[in-house]
N, C-alpha and C positions, 0 to 999 in steps of 0.2 A: 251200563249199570252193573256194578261188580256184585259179586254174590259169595257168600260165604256158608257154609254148609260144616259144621264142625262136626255135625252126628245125622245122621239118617235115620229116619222110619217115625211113626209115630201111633198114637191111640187116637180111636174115634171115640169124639164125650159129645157132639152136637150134632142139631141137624144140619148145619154147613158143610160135615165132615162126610155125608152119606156116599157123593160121588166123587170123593178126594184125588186130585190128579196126581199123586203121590201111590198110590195104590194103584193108581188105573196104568202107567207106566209101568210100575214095578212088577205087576201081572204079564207083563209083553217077558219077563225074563225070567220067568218064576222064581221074583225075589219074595221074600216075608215082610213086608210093607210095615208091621207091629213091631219087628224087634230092632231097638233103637242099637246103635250100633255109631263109635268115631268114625269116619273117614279121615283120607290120607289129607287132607285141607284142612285138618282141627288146627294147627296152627298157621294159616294162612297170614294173617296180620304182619305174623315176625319172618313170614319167608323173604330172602332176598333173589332177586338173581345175580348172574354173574358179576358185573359189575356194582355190588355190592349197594345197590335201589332194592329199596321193597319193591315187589311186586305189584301191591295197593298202594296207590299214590291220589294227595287229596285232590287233585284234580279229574281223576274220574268218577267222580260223585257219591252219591250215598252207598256205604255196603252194606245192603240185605239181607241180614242177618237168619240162618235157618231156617229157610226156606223150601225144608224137603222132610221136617220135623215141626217141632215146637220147643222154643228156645225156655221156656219153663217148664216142659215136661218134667215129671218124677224121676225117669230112668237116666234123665244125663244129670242130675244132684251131684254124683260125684266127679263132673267135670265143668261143673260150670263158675268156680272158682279161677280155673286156667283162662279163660275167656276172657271172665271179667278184665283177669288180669293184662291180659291182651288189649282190651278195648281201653282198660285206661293208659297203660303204654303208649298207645298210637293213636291219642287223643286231637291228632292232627286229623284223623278219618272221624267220619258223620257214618255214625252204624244208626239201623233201622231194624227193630225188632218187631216182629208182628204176631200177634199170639191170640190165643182162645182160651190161654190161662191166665189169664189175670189173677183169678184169685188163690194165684199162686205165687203171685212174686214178692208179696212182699216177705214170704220166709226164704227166697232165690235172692237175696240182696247181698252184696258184698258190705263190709261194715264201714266203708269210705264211702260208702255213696250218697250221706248225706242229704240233702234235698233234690237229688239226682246229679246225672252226670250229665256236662252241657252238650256232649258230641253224640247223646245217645236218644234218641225219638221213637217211643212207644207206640205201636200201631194195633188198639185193640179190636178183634174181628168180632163184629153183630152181622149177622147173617138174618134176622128177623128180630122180631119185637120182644118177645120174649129172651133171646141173649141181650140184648140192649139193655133191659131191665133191671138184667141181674147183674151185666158186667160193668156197665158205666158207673153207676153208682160207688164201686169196688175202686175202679178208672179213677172217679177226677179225687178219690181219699189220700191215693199212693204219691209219694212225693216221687214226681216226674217233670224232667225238665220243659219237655216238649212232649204234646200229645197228637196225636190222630184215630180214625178212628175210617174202617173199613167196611165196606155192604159185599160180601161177596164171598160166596153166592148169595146174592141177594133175591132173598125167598118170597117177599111180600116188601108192601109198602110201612117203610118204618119212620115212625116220628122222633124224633130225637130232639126235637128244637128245645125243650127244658136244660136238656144237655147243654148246648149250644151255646144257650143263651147265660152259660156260668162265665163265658169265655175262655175255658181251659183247653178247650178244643180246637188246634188250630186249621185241621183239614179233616174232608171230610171226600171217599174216595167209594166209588159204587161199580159194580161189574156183573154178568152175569152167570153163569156156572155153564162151562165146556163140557166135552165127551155126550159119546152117544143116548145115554139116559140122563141128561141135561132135564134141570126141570125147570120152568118158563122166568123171565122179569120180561116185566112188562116196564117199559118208559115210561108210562107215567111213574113209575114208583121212582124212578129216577128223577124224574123233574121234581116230583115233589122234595126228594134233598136236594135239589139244587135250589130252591126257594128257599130251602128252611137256611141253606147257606147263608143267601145273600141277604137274609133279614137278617142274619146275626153277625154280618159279616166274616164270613167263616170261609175257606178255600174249597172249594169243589172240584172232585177229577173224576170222570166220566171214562174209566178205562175200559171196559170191553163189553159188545153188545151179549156176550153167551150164546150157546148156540140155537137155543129159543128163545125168538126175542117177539115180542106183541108191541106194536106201537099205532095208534091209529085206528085200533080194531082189526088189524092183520096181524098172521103169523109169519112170523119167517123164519126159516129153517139157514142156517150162517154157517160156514166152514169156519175152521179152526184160524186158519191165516187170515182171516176178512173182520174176524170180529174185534180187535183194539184199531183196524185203521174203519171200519164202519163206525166204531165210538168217537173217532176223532172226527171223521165227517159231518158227526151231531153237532160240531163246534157250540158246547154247550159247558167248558169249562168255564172257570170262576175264580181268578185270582184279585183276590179282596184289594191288595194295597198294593199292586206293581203299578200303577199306570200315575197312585198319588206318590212312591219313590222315584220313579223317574222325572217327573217335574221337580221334587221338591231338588232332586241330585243336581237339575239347571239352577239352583241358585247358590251364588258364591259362599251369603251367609252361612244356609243351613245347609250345606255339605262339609261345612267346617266343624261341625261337630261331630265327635267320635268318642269311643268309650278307651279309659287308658287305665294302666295301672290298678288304682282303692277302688273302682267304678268298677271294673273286671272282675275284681276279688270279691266285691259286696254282691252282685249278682249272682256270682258262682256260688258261693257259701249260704245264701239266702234262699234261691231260686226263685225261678218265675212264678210261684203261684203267689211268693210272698212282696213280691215286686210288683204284683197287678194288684195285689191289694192295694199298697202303697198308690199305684195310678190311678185306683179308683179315689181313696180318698182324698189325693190331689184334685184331680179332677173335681168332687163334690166340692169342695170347700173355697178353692181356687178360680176355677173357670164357670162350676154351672149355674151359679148366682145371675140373675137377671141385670142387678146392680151392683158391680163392682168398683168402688173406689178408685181402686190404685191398679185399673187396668189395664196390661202394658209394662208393670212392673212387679205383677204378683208370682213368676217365676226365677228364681234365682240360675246363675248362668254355669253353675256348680254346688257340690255338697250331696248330690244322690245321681243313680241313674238315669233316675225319672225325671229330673229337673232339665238334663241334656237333650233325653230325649222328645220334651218336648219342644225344644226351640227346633231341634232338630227335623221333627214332622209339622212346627207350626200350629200344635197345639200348646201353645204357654201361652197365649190371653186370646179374648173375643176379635180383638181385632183381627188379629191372624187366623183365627176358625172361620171368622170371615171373607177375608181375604183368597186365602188357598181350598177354602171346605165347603165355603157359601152355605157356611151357617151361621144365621144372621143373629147378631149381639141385642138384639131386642126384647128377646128372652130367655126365662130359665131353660136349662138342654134337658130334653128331655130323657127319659131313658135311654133310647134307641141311640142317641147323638153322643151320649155319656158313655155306652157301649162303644163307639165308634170310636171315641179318641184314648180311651182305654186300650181297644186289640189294637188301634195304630201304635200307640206307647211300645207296647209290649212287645209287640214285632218287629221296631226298628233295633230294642234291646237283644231281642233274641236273633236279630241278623249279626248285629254289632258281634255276640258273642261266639258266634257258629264261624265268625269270615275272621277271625282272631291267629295272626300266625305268630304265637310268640315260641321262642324257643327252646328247647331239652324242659328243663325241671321248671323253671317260670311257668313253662305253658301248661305244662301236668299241675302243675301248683293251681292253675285260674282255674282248670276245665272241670278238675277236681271234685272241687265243690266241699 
């Protein structure tokens, strides 16, 4: 997991921030954990080594963006231009920003970013009920290409599923809070986001039990090293649509469709929140009818993204929701079903657009947006 750190140190504005591992480290060296500061990595993106490869290459996955700060902080304003600029350059890399300022980015925007930028995935941190409240709302306004949304430290049991259920939310990822004055999650609060996931079909990651963890009615006290391989032991993650892309990838049909060229650019330029809408009203009008006509023929095999995408997942008529979804053509879909082949839509587009390797300016042109 590569990690990029352009500036160091940060402000405490929540209660997430009380036992901050950024300040708890930085105390080991008598560093100022408040005063934000570049490091020698501010341009890591454009560094090469010797043989003239970037150092960050897309095959080491997502970079993690600011991770020893907050990437919309006030104090880096006057560098967070160079970044941008960075991030759309090396539009080949999937950066990952996670913040507790949301309601600061939209004056942190570069003036190209349009309906967001496709390689960039916002990770907004609710650490309880009360940040959720104030920050999601803020979250699903901001034109963002891809969303997530973080519990951790996770203070108490939070409901989000209103959220959830916008579908703008693609993951949803819960942990507990390390170091010595740790203060408790309890699994059930986890579970319960894992439920509120899978009702809305939404991605679930169970990263680390905290060093106080309650499950069952016991306490237990976890080392540092124990607590993300103790979360994995929960095997309680939740990957909404890998197990329906790997069947669908076994059929010759629908693995023949792919997003190319005007499909790229209209996604890009539009983005996905205007694209789901699009999926939904296909979907109402197209598929959820009880009694469809011309069923089997009511999706065209081109002309939008969303046309592709459904042959593509086997959402473009009843027969096929039947078929591959065993949802039966008997009736109208209901909500939850209509929910269903909406986030499937959107997330074959938004794979389609992230696994995209086109070349120099072409590809800065798509990802753009």
């Amino acid at each position: 997991m590569p990690v990029w750190n352009p500036w160091h140190g940060c402000k405490k504005i929540s209660a997430g921030c009380q036992n901050c591992y950024v300040y708890r480290r930085d105390s080991q060296f008598g560093k100022d954990s408040s005063k934000v500061e570049k490091t020698k990595d501010f341009s890591l993106p454009l560094s090469k080594r010797r043989d003239g490869e970037y150092k960050l290459l897309p095959g080491e996955g997502p970079v993690y963006t600011c991770m020893t700060s907050d990437f919309f902080i006030k104090e880096a304003d006057g560098w967070r231009d160079e970044i941008w600029s960075m991030i759309r350059l090396r539009s080949d890399l999937h950066f990952v920003i996670i913040t507790k300022r949301i309601d600061r980015m939209s004056e942190s925007l570069p003036d190209d970013w349009g309906n967001g930028y496709c390689n960039v995935t916002v990770i907004c941190t609710c650490e309880d009920k009360a940040a959720a409240d104030y920050r999601l709302p803020i979250f699903l306004k901001l034109p963002i290409f891809r969303r997530e949304i973080i519990h951790e430290p996770m203070l108490e049991g939070i409901d989000v599923s209103e959220y959830l259920a916008t579908g703008m939310i693609s993951k949803v990822t819960c942990g507990g809070e390390s170091g010595e004055n740790a203060r408790l999650c309890n699994f059930d609060w986890v579970l319960s986001s894992r439920e509120q996931c899978i009702k809305n079909h939404v991605d679930f990651h169970f990263k680390q039990t905290g060093a106080n963890f309650k499950k069952g009615g016991r306490l237990f006290n976890i080392s540092r090293v124990q607590q993300m391989s103790q979360a994995k032991r929960a095997n309680i993650d939740y990957r909404a649509f890998d197990d329906i892309f790997r069947r669908l990838s076994r059929s010759e049909f629908r693995s023949r469709f792919c997003l190319r060229g005007s499909d790229r650019e209209y996604a890009a330029k539009n983005g996905m929140d205007a694209i789901r809408r699009h999926a939904r009203d296909f979907v109402e009008r197209r598929l959820a009818p009880a009694v469809i006509p011309n069923d089997g023929k009511q999706t065209p095999m081109r002309g939008h993204p969303v046309f592709l995408a459904q042959h593509a997942t086997a959402t473009c008529c009843r027969g096929c929701l039947s078929k591959w979804h065993g949802i039966s053509p008997a009736h109208e879909l209901t909500e939850d079903e209509k929910r269903f082949a909406v986030s499937l839509i959107c997330e074959w587009i938004y794979r389609q657009m992230l696994s995209a390797k086109l070349p120099g300016a072409e590809h800065n042109m798509v990802l753009r947006g």
